[in-house]
MIVEX-510080 format. One line per 5 residues: their letters; for each residue x, y, z of C-alpha. Coordinates in nm, 4 decimals, padded with zeros to 6 digits. Layout:
<sites>
a> X/Y/Z | ...
</sites>
This chain:
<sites>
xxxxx> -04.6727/00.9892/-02.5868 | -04.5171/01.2197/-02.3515 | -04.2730/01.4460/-02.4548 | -03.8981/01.3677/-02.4094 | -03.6949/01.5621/-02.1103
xxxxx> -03.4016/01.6501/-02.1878 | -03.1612/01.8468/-02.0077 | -03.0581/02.1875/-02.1472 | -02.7109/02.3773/-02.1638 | -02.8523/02.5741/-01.8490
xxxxx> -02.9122/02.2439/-01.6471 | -02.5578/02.1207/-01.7885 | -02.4235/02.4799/-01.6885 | -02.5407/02.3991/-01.3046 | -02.3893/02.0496/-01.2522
xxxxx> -02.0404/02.1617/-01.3937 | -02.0762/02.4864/-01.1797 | -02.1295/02.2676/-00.8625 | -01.8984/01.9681/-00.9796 | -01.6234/02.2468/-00.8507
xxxxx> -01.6652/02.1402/-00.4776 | -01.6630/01.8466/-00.5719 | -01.4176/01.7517/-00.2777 | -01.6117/01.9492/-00.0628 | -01.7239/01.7044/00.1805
xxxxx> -01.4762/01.4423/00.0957 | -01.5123/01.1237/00.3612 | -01.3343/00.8227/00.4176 | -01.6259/00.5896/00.3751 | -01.7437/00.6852/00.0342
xxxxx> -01.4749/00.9620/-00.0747 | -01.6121/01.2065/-00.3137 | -01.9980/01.0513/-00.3204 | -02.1159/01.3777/-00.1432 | -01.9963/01.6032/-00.3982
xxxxx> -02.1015/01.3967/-00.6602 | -02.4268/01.3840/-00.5510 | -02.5000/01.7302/-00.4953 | -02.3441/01.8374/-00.8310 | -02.6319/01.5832/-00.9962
xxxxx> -02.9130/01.7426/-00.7898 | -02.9941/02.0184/-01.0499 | -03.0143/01.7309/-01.3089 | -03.1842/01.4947/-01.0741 | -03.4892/01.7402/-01.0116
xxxxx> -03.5207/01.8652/-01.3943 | -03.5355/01.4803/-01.4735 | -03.7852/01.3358/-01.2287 | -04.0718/01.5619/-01.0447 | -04.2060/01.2830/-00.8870
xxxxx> -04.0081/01.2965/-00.4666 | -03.9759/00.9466/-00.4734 | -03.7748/00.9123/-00.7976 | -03.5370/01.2249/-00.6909 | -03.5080/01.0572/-00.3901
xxxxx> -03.4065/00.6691/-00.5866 | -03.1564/00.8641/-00.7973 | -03.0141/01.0692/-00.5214 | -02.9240/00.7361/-00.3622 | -02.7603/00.5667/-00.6319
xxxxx> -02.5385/00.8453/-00.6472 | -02.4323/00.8280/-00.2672 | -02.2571/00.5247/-00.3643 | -01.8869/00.5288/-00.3043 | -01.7060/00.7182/-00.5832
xxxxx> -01.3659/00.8945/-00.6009 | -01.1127/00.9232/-00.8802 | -00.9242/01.2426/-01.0258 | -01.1607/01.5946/-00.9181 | -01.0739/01.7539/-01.2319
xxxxx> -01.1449/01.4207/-01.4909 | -01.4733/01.3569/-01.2670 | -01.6683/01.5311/-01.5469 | -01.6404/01.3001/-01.8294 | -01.7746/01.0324/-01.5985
xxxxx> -02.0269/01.3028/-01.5005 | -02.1204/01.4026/-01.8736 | -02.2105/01.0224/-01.9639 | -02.4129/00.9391/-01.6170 | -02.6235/01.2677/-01.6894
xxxxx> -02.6706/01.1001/-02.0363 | -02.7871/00.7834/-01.8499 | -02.9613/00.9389/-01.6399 | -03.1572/01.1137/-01.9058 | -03.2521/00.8307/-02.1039
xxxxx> -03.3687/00.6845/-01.7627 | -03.5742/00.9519/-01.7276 | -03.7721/00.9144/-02.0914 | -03.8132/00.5381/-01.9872 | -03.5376/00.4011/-02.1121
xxxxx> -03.4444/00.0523/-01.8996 | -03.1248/00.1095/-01.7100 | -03.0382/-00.0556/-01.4103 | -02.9142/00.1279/-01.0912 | -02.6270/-00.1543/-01.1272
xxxxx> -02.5292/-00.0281/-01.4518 | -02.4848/00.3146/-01.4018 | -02.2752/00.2391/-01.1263 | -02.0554/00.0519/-01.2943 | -01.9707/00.2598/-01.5525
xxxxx> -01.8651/00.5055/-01.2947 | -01.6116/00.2509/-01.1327 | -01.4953/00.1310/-01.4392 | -01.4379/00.4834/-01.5747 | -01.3213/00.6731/-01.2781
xxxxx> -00.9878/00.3967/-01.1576 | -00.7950/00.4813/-01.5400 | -00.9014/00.8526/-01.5584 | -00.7884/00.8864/-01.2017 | -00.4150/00.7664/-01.3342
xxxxx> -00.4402/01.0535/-01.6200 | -00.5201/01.3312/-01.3622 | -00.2308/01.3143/-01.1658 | 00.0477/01.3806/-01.3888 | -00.1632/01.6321/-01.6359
xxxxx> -00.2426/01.8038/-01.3853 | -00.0702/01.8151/-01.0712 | 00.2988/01.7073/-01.2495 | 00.2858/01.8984/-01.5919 | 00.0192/02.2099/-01.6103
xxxxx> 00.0572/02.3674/-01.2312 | 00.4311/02.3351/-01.1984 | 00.4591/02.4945/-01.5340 | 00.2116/02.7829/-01.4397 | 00.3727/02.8105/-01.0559
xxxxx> 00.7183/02.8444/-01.2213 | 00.6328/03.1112/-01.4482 | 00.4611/03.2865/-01.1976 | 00.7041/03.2487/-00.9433 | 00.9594/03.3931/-01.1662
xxxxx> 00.7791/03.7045/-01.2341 | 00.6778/03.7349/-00.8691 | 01.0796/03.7568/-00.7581 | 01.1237/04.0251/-01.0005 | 00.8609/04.2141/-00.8285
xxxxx> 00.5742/04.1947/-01.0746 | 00.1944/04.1195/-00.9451 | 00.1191/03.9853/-01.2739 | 00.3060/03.6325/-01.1084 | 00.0357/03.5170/-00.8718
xxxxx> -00.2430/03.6559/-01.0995 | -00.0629/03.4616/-01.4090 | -00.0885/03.1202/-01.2078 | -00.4164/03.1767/-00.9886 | -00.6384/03.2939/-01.3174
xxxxx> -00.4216/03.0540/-01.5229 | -00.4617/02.7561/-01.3350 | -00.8423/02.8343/-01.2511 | -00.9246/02.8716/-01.6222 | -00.7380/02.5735/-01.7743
xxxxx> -00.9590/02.3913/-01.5111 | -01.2973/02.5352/-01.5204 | -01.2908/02.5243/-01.9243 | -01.1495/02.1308/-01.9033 | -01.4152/02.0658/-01.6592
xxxxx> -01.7168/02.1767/-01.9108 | -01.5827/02.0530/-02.1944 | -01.4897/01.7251/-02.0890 | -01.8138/01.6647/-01.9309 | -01.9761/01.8201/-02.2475
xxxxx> -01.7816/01.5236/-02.4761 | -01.8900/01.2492/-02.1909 | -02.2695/01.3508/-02.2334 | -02.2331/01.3573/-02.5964 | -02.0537/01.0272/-02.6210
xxxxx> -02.2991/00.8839/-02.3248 | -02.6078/01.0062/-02.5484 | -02.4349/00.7582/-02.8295 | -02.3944/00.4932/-02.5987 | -02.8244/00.5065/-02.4837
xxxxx> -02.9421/00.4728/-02.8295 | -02.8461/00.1430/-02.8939 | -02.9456/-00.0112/-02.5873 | -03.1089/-00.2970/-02.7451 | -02.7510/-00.4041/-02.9226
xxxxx> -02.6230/-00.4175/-02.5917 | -02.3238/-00.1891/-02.5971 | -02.4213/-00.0359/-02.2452 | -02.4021/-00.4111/-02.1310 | -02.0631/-00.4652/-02.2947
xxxxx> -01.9476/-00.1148/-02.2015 | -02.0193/-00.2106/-01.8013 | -01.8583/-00.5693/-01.8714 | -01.5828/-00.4328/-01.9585 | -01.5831/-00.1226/-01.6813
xxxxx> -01.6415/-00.3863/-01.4168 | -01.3196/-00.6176/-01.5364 | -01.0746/-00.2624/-01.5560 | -01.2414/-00.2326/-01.2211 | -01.0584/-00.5084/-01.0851
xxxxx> -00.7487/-00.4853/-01.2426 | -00.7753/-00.1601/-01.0567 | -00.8288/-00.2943/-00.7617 | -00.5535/-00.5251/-00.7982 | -00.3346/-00.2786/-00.8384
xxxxx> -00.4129/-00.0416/-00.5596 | -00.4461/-00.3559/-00.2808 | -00.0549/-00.4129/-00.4196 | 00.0683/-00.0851/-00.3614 | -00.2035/00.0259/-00.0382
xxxxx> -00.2579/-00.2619/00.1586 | 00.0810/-00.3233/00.3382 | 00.0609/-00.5606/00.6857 | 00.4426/-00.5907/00.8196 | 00.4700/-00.8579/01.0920
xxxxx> 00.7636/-00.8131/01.3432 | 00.7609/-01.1675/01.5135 | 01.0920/-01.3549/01.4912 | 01.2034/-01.6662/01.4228 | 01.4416/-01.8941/01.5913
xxxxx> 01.8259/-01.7747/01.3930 | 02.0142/-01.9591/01.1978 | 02.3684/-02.0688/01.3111 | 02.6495/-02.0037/00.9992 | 02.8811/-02.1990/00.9229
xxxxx> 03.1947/-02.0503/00.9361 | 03.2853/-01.8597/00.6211 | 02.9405/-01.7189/00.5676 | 02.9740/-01.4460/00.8078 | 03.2149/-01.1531/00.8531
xxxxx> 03.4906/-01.2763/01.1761 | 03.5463/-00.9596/01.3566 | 03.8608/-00.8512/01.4912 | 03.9754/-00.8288/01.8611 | 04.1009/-00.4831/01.9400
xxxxx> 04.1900/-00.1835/01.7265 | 04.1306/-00.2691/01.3398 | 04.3750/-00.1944/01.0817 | 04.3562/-00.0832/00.7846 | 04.3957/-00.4127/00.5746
xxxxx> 04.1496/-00.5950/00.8509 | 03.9079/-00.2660/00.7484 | 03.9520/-00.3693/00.3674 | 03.9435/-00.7227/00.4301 | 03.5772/-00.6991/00.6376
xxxxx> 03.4640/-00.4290/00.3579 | 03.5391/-00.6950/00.1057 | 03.3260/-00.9584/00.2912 | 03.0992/-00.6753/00.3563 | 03.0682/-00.6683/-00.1003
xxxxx> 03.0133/-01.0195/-00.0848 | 02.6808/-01.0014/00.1225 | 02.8436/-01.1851/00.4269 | 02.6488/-01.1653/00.7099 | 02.7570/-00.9063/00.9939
xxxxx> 02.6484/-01.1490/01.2365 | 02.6822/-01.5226/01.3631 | 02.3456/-01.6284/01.3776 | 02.1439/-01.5177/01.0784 | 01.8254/-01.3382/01.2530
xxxxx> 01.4930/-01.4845/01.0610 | 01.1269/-01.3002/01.0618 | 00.7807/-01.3899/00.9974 | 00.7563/-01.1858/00.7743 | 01.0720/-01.2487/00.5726
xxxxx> 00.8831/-01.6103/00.5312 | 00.5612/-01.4902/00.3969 | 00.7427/-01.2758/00.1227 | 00.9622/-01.5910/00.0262 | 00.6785/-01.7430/-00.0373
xxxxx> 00.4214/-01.4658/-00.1723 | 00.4968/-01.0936/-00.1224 | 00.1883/-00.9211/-00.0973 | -00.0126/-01.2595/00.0699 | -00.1349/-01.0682/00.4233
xxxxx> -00.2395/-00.7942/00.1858 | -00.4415/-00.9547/-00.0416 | -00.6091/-01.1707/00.2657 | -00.7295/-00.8699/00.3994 | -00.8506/-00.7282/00.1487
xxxxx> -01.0507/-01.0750/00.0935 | -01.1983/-01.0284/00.4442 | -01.2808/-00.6636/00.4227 | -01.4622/-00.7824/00.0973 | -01.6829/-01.0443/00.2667
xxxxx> -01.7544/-00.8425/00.5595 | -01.9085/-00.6077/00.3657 | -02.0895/-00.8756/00.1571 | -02.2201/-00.9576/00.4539 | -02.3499/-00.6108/00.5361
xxxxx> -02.1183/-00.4965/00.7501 | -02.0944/-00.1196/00.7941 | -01.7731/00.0315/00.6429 | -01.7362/00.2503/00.8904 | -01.7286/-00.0623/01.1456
xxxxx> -01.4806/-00.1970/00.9089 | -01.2300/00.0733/00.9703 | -01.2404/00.0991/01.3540 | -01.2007/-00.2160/01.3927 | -00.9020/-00.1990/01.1870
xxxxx> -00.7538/00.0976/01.3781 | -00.8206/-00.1635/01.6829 | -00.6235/-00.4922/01.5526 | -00.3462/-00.2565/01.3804 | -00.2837/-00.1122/01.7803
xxxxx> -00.3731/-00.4230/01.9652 | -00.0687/-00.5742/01.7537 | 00.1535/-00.2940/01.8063 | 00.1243/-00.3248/02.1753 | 00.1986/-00.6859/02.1723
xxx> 00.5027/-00.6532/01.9055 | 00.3318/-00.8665/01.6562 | 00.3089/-00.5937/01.3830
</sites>
């Protein structure tokens, strides 16, 4: 029996040293899979010798991938633990390390933010910025060697707790936990995705309708000629009362499709973007083509 690799501290040591630029060669296909990948290379090549193998693994990590850069390593402690049991033989699909990735990296992304960017760097920029007023160097070197260490030590140790925890998770592969665990990744996934189409995805159509004629009563009458001051409180008043300002109530397209569901264009296109790419369509493709309806229908006023 051959004996079991296993990645040392020193191996762990190199992936959280290069997990840093992570961002490095951020794109807008795939987002952060460039940095991912090359923080996983000293893993890849202490886990498989064979070219062919370094090369598989290399590729299943150029999948898209991109959540929070400093709650990456978590996510990146358990897939070297995958990874590892891969390694000694252990059957895990490509499929399944993937989707613990997505299913893990859309709710740690939501933690990052305000940790990080909203609670730990104001507080260190503040105190620093106060001592830098009075004069003192120690300001900037407070919040730049502050800030870097609170980050480089939450980088190892989180991905030191996801390796740990992933090295849990491989041992009982037969009681299919890994199989529950990406269930359950790939149904946060998308409630995710949901989300983000809700709040990302926004199509605005400009077209108008034929108006409405109002009846008299439902829209503000104004005066010929100077206006006085109890005309100004009386159109004020009507004004309150959501009268309209004009005779003929202007309708939209759009004012339609959000009567009936806000959101609907949105969702649509995120539906064809899906099958597009089901049907092998090149991302990249994807997005020009985009760029070309979005200005197409800005030219002709439909958007």
């Amino acid at each position: 029996m051959a004996e079991k690799i296993q990645l040392s501290q020193a191996d762990r040591k190199k992936v959280w040293w290069r997990s840093q630029f992570l961002q490095g060669s951020w794109n807008y296909e795939r987002m952060q899979n460039l940095g991912w990948a090359y923080s996983l290379i000293p893993a890849i090549k202490k886990l498989y010798t064979n070219k062919e193998d370094q090369a598989a693994a290399l590729k299943r990590h150029l999948e898209f991938f991109n959540t929070h850069p400093y709650v990456a390593a978590p996510i990146m402690g358990v897939t070297l633990a995958l990874e590892e049991e891969k390694a000694n033989g252990t059957e895990i699909e490509d499929a399944a390390i993937q989707g613990v990735k997505i299913g893990m990296m859309g709710p740690l992304a939501g933690i990052g933010d305000p940790v990080f960017w909203f609670t730990v760097r104001p507080i260190l920029g503040a105190l620093g910025a106060s001592l830098a007023q009075a004069g003192n160097i120690a300001g900037p070197l407070i919040f730049f060697i502050g800030w870097n260490l609170i980050r480089m030590a939450f980088l190892w140790y989180t991905q030191e707790l996801g390796y740990k925890a992933g090295s849990e998770i491989t041992k009982d592969m037969s009681g299919g936990i890994l199989k529950d665990i990406t269930k359950g990744a790939s149904i946060l996934g998308m409630f995710i995705l949901a989300v983000l189409v809700e709040r990302w995805v926004s199509i605005v159509f400009t077209v108008n309708l034929p108006g409405k004629v109002l009846s008299k009563g439902a829209y503000i009458e104004w005066p010929k000629g100077n206006v006085t001051g109890d005309q100004l409180k009386t159109i004020l008043g009507q004004a309150n009362d959501k009268l309209s300002f004009d005779k003929i109530q202007v309708d939209t397209l759009q004012k339609q499709l959000d009567s009936l569901i806000p959101g609907l264009m949105g969702l649509l296109l995120t539906f064809a973007c899906m099958w597009l790419l089901k049907k092998k369509v090149s991302p990249i493709t994807i997005i020009i083509g985009l760029f070309v309806v979005g200005i197409v229908a800005s030219f002709f006023g439909i958007m």
